[in-house]
C-alpha positions as CSV (number, residue, x, y, z in Angstrom):
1,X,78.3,-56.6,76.3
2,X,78.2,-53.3,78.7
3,X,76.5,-50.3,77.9
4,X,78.2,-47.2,79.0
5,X,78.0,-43.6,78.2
6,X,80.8,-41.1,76.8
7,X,81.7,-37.5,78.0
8,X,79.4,-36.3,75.5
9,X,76.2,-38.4,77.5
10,X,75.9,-41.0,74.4
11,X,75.3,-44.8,75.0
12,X,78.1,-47.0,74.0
13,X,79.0,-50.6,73.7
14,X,81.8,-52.0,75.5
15,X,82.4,-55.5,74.2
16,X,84.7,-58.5,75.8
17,X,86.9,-61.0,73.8
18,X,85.1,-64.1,73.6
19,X,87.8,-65.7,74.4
20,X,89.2,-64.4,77.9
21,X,86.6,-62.0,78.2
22,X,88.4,-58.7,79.2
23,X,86.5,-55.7,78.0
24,X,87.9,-53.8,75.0
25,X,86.8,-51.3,72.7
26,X,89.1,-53.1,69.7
27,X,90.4,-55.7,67.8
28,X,89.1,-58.5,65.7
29,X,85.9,-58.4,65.0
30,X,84.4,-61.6,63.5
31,X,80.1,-61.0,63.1
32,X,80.1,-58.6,65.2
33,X,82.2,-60.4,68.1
34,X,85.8,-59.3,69.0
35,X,88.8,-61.2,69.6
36,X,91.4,-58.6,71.4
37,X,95.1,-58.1,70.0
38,X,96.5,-60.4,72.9
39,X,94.8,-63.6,72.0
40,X,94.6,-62.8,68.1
41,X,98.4,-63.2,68.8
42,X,98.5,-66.4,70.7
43,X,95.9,-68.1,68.3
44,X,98.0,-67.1,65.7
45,X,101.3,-69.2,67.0
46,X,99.3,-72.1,68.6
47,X,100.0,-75.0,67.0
48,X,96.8,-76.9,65.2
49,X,97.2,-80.4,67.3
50,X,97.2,-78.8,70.7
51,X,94.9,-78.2,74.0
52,X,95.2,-74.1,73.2
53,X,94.1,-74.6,69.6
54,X,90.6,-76.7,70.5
55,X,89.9,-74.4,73.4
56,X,90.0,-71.0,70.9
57,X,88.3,-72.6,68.4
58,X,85.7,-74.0,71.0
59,X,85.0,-70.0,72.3
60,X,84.8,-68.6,69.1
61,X,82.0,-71.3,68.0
62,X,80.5,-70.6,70.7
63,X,80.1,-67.1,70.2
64,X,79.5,-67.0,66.6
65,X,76.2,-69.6,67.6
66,X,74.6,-67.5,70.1
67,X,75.4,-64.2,67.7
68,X,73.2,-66.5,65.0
69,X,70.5,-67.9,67.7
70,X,70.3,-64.3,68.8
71,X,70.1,-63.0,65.4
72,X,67.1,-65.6,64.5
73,X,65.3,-64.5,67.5
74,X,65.7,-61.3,66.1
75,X,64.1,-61.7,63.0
76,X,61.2,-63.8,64.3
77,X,60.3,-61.2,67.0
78,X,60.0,-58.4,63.9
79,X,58.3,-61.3,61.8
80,X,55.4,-61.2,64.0
């Protein structure tokens, strides 16, 4: 995730798709993670059976882990 700042000097996030990891500022957004419009679409007419379907699903498990391992670290940093 980038941090840039706007014309009117505030901070923002610029995300990538976890899955080709081109930086967007839309699309789906699954736990706070996006998936861009582009490869929504091909996951959407890849069949279940193929090479295209295990590597999209393998991307967006991996991203929704380190959202929850980052999310835990989170909470046990404010614990203490």
């Amino acid at each position: 995730m980038l941090i840039t700042k706007s014309a009117e000097g505030r901070l923002m996030r610029k995300q990538k798709c976890i899955i080709c990891r081109k930086e967007l500022n839309s699309g789906i957004i699954i736990n706070g993670r996006v998936i861009c419009k582009a490869c929504e679409k091909r996951l959407l007419s890849v069949g279940l059976n193929t090479d295209f379907y295990d590597f999209y699903r393998d991307c967006i498990k991996k991203a929704m882990v380190q959202t929850i391992l980052n999310e835990r670290t989170e909470v046990q940093k404010n614990y203490k």
